[in-house]
Structures are given as structure tokens and as C-alpha cells.
C-alpha positions, 0 to 999 in steps of 0.5 A: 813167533812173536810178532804183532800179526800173530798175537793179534790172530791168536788173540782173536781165536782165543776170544772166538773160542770162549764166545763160542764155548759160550754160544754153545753150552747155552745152546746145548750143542756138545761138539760146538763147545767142545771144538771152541774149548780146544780152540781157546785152550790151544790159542791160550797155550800158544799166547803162554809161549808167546809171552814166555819167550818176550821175557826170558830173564824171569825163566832164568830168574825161577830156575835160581829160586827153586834151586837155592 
């Protein structure tokens, strides 16, 4: 889930989403800003766990801290 393609997708959907969210309040159109929010919101979660996965030794590296 972390190749190059997919970034590059989630990536363009997210800044499409907060353009559109923009494009939207300055409009006034509710259901326009509110399906590009869910978009970046969605995109931006995924690219999370995107990055989560490329480095898991910082998990690791918390679970060690808030336990001790």
C-alpha cells in the first residue's frame, strides 16, 4: 500500500479535497464542501498509515516510553 502510485493518487485527492472544500465555502455550496472535507480527510488518514507503516521502529519506540 505504499508504493509510489498510490502516494502520488492519495496525494493529489487530498490537495483536490481542501481546494474543493475551499471552492466550496466561497461558493456557499454545503454538499460540495462537505464531500471534498470527507475526501481530504479520508486521503489524509490513509497517507497516516502510509507513513506509519514506512517506519515502524518509532511504534515500537512510543509503546516503550508510555509503558516505562
Amino acid at each position: 500500500m505504499g508504493t509510489a502510485p498510490v502516494k502520488a493518487i492519495m496525494w493529489s485527492l487530498f490537495v483536490l479535497g481542501l481546494v474543493g472544500a475551499s471552492l466550496g465555502v466561497s461558493e456557499l455550496h454545503v454538499y460540495w464542501t462537505v464531500a471534498s472535507l470527507i475526501v481530504a480527510s479520508v486521503s489524509g488518514l490513509i497517507l497516516l498509515r502510509i507513513r506509519a507503516d514506512a517506519h515502524p521502529e518509532l511504534e515500537r519506540t512510543d509503546r516503550r516510553m508510555a509503558a516505562g
